[in-house]
N, C-alpha and C positions, 0 to 999 in steps of 0.2 A: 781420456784426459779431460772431455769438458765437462763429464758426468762429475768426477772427483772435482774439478772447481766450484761447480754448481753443491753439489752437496756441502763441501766448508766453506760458502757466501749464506746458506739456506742457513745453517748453523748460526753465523754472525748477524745474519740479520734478523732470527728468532729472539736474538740474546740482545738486538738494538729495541727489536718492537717495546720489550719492556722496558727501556729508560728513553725512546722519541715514542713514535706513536705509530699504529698498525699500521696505516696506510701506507705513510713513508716506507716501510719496509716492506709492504708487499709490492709497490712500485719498481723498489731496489732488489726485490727476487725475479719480480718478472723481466725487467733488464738481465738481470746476470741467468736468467732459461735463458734468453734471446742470444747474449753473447756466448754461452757454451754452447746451443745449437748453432750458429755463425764458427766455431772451433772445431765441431765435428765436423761441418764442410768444408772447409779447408783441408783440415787431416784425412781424409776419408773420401773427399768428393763428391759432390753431390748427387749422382746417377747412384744410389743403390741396388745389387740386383738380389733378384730372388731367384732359386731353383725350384723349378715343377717336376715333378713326378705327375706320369696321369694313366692309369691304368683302364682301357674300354674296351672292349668287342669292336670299336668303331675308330679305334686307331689309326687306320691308314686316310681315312678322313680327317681325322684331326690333325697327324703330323702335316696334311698339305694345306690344310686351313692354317695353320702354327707359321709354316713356309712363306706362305703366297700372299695372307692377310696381316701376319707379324713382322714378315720381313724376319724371323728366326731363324736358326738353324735347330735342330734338334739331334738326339742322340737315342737311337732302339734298343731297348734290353729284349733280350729274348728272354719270355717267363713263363711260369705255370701256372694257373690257376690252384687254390687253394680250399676254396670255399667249402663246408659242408653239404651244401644242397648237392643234389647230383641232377640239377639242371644243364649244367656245361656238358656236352660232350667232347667238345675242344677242349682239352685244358692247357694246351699253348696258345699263350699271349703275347701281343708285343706291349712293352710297357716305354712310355716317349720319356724323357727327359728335356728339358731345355731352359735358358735362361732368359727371364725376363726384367724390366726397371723392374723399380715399383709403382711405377706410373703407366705401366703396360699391364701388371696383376688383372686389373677387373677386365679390359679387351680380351685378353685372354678365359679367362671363368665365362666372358659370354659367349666366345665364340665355342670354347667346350662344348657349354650347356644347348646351345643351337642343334649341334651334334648329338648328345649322349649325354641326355639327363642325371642317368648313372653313372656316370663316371665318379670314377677315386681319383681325386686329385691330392698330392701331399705338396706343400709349400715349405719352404725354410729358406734363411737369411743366406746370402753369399758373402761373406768377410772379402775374401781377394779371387780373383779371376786372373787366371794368366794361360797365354797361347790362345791358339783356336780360333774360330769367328766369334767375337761376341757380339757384333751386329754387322749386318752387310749393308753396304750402300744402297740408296734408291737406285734404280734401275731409270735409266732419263729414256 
C-alpha cells in the first residue's frame, strides 16, 4: 500500500517540479519515502523476518551455535548431497532451516562463517509467520 502511494506522489510531484522548482519537489518525495515507509510499518510491523536455509558438513555445530548464541529455534531437513565431484562419501545431509529479523541476518552469516566457510546459505523474505516459536525468551 505505501509503495502505490509513494509511486502516485513520485508521479505528481515530477509533474509539479516543472511548474515550482526541483528542489521543492524533491523535498516533497522524500517526505512522502518517509511517510510510505512509516505505512509499511504499521501494516506489516516492524521486525521483518527472513528464512535461512544452510546446507554444511558442520551442521550439528551450527544448529547449536543458531540455538544457544541466537536464542533460535531451528528446523532439520534430512538431505542428499548432490554435487558432481565425488569427494563426499556421505551423501546424507542435514540441511537447518530457521527464522531470523533482519536485524539478526549478518549475527547469524558470521557465526556460520566461524563454523563453515563453505557453507550454502539460501536467504528469502518471510511475508507472515504463524504458530511455532518464533523467538524464545531470555533465559534469566
Amino acid at each position: 500500500m505505501g509503495d502505490i502511494i509513494l509511486l502516485i506522489n513520485v508521479v505528481i510531484f515530477l509533474a509539479a517540479a516543472f511548474v515550482l522548482n526541483i528542489e521543492t519537489s524533491l523535498y516533497s518525495i522524500l517526505t512522502y519515502l518517509s511517510a510510505s515507509k512509516t505505512v509499511d510499518f504499521i501494516i506489516q510491523g516492524i521486525e521483518e523476518y527472513t528464512g535461512v536455509t544452510i546446507v554444511s558438513s558442520k551442521s550439528k555445530q551450527i544448529r547449536e551455535a543458531i540455538i544457544k548464541n541466537l536464542n533460535r529455534s531451528v528446523t532439520i531437513y534430512k538431505g542428499e548431497r548432490g554435487s558432481i565431484e565425488s569427494q563426499f562419501k556421505n551423501k546424507d545431509i542435514d540441511i537447518i532451516f530457521t527464522v531470523v529479523t533482519r536485524l539478526e541476518v549478518q549475527k547469524l552469516k558470521e557465526e556460520v562463517e566461524q563454523i563453515d566457510r563453505k557453507a550454502f546459505m539460501v536467504m528469502s523474505a518471510i511475508n507472515e509467520i504463524k504458530g511455532g516459536i518464533i523467538k524464545r525468551r531470555p533465559l534469566h
